[in-house]
C-alpha positions as CSV (number, residue, x, y, z in Angstrom):
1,X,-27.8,-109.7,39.1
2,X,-30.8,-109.5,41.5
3,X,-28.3,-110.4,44.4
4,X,-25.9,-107.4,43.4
5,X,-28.6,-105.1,43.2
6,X,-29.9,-106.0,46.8
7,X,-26.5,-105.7,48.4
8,X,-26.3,-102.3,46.9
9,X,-29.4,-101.0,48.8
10,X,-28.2,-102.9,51.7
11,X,-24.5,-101.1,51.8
12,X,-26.4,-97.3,51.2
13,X,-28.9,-97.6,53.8
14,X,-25.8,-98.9,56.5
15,X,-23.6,-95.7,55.2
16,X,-24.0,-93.3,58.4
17,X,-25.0,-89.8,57.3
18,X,-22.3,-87.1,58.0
19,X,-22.7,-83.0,58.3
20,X,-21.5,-81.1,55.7
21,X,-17.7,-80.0,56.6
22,X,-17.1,-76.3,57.5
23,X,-15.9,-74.2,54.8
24,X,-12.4,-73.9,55.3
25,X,-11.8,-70.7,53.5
26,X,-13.8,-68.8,56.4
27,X,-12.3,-66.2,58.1
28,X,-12.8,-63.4,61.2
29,X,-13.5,-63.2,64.8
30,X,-16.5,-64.6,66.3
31,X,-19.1,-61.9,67.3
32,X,-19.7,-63.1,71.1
33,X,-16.1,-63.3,71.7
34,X,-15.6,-59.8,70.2
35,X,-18.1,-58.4,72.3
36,X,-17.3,-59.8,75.3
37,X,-13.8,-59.0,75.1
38,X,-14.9,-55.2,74.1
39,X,-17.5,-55.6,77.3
40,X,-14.4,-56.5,79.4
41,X,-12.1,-54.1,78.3
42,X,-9.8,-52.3,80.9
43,X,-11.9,-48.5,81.4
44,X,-9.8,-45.2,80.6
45,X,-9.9,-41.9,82.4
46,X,-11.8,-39.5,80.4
47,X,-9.6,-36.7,79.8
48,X,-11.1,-32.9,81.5
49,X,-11.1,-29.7,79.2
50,X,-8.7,-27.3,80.6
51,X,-10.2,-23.5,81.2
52,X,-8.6,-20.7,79.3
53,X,-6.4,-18.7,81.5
54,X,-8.3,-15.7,82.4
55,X,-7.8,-12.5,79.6
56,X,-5.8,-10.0,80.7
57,X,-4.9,-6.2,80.4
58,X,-2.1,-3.8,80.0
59,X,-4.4,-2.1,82.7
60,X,-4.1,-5.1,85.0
61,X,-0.7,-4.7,85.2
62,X,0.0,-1.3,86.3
63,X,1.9,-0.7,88.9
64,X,1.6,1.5,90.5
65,X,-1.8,3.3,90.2
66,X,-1.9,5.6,87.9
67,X,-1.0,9.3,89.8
68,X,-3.3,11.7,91.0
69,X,-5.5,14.1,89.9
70,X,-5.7,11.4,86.5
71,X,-8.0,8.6,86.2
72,X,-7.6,5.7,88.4
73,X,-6.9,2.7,87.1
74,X,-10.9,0.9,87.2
75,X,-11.3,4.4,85.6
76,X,-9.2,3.6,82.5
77,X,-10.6,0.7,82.4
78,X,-14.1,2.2,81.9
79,X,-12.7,4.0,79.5
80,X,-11.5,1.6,77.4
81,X,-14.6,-0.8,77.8
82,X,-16.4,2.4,76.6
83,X,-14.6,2.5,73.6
84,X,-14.4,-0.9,72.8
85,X,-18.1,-0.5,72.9
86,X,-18.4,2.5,70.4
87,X,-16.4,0.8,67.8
88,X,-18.2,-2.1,68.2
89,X,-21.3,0.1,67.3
90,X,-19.5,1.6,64.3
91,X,-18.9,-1.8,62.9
92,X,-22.3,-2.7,63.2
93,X,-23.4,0.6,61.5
94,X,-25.4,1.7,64.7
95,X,-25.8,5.3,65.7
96,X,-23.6,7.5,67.9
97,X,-23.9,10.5,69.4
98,X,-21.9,13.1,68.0
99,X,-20.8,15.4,70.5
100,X,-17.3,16.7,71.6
101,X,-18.5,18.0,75.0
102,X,-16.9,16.8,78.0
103,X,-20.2,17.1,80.0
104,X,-22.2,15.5,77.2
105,X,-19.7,12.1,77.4
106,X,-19.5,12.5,81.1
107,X,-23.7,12.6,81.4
108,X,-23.3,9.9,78.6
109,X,-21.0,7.1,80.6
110,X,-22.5,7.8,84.2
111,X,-26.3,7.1,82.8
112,X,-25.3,3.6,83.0
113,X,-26.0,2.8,87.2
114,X,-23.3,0.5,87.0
115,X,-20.9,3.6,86.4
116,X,-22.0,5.7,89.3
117,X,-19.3,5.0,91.5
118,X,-17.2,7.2,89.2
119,X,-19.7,10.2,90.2
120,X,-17.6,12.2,92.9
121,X,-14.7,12.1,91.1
122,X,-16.0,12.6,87.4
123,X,-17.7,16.4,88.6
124,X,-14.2,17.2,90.6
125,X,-12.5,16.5,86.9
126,X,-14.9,18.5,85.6
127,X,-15.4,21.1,88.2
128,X,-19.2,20.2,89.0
129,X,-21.3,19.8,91.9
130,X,-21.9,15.8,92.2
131,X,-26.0,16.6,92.3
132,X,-25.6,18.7,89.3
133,X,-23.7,16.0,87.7
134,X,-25.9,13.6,88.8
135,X,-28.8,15.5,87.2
136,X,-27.0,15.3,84.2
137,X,-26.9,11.8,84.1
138,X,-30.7,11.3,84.8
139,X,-31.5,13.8,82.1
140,X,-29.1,11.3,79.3
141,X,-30.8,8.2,80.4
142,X,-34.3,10.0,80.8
143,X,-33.8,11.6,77.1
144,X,-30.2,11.4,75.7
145,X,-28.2,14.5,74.4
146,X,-31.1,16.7,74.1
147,X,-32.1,16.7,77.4
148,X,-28.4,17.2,78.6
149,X,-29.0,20.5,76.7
150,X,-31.8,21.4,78.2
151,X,-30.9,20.6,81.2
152,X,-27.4,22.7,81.2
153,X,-29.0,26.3,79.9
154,X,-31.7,28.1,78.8
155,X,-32.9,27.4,74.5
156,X,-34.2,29.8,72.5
157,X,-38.4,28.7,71.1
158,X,-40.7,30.1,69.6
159,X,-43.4,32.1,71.2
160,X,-46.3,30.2,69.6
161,X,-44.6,26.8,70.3
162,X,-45.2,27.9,74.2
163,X,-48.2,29.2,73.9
164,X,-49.8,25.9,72.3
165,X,-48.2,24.1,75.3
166,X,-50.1,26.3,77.5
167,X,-53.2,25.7,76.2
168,X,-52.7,21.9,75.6
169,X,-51.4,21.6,79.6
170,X,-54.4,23.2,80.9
171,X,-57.3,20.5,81.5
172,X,-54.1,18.5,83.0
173,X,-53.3,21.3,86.2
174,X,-54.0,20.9,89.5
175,X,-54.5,24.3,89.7
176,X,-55.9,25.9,86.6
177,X,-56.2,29.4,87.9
178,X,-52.5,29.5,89.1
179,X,-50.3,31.5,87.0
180,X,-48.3,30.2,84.4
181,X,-44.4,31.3,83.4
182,X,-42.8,31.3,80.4
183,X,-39.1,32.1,79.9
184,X,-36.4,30.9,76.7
185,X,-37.7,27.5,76.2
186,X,-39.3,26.6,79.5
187,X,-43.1,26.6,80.9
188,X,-43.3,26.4,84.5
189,X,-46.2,25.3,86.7
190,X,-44.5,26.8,89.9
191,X,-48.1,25.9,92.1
192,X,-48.1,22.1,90.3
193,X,-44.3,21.8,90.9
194,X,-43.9,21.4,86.9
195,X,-41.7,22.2,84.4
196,X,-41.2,21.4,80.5
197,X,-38.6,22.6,78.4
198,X,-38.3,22.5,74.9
199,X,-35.8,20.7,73.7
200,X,-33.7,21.5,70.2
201,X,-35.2,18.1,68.7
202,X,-38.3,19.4,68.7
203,X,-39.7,17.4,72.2
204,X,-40.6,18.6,75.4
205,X,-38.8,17.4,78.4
206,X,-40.6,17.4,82.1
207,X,-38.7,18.6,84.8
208,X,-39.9,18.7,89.0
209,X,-39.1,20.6,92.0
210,X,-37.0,19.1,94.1
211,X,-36.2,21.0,97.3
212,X,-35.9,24.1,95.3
213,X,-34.5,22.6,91.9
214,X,-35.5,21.6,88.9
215,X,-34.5,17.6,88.2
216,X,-34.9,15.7,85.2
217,X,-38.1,13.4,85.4
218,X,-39.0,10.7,82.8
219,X,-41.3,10.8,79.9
220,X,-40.6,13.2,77.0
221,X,-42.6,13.8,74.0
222,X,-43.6,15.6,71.5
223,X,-46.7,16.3,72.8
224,X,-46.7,18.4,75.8
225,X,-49.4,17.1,77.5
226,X,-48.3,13.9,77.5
227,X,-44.8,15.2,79.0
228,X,-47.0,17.3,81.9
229,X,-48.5,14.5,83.2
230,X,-45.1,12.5,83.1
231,X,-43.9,15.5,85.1
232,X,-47.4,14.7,87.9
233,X,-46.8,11.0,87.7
234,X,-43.1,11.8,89.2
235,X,-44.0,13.1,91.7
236,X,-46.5,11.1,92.9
């Protein structure tokens, strides 16, 4: 019995140990392979974004231009930006004017300096000088419809309205013993090269010589003080 035992311990400690065997039911792709066959993969063109074909107009495509004495064709086109931009203001529940006058709209699209071009022929349309048109369109982008107004003719105003504007222009003259003149809705500082006109909103609207006549200068207001020494800063 001792004998059998010690050939037992004998036969364990000769057995040579073996690793564990794989587990068979393993499955996949091994990760270094994967990623070097993704590393080595064959590179594809990235594909470019193709521009939209540039927008285009029934206006584009006239042919020919549009016959004389109507609008050109870069006239239309004005036109219809114009309105495009007016609804566009109506949807977003912003102001407009409200005028039906043709010298009114025509003051109203050449304000813009971008629109000037269309000066010459916009006063033969409407039968204007182009510096009185042109005057027109200072006095809209200076003060909007109301100074169109009062730029185009004489307002009625009340006399004590004037007389208030005398006395509050006074400290601000060059000339303080120079005569003053008041006719309609206009105060004139003929020595100071001044004028204000009161406008039907209520605001007084400077004005300057120029060679003999009266041009639109900026700086309205209620006040007119404030408007005569826009008018002096003008001219300076």
């Amino acid at each position: 019995m001792k004998h059998l035992r010690t050939r037992v311990r004998l036969r364990k400690s000769t057995v040579p140990t073996q690793a564990p065997a794989p587990d068979q039911t393993q499955t996949g792709t091994d990760a270094h392979q994967a990623f070097r066959r993704w590393k080595d993969r064959p590179a594809h063109p990235e594909p470019h974004p193709q521009a939209p074909p540039p927008a285009q107009t029934l206006l584009d495509e006239l042919r020919p231009a549009p016959p004389s004495p109507g609008p050109t064709a870069q006239a239309l086109r004005l036109l219809a930006q114009d309105a495009a931009a007016r609804a566009s203001a109506l949807l977003a529940s912003r102001p407009l004017p409200a005028t039906d006058d043709p010298l009114q709209d025509a003051a109203r699209l050449l304000a813009d300096p971008s629109h000037r071009p269309f000066l010459e022929h916009a006063a033969a349309q409407l039968g204007l000088s182009t510096l009185h048109l042109r005057d027109l369109a200072l006095a809209y982008e200076y003060g909007g419809s109301a100074n169109v107004e009062a730029t185009l003719w004489p307002l009625a105003a009340d006399t004590e309205a004037l007389a208030h504007a005398e006395t509050s222009i006074q400290p601000h003259r060059p000339a303080p013993l120079a005569t003053l003149a008041s006719q309609d809705n206009r105060l004139m500082d003929e020595a100071a090269r001044v004028q204000l006109r009161l406008g039907a909103d209520g605001r007084w609207y400077p004005f300057t010589d120029w060679h003999g006549t009266w041009r639109p200068a900026p700086g309205h207001s209620a006040d007119p003080a404030t408007a005569y020494q826009a008018a002096r800063r003008a001219l300076r």
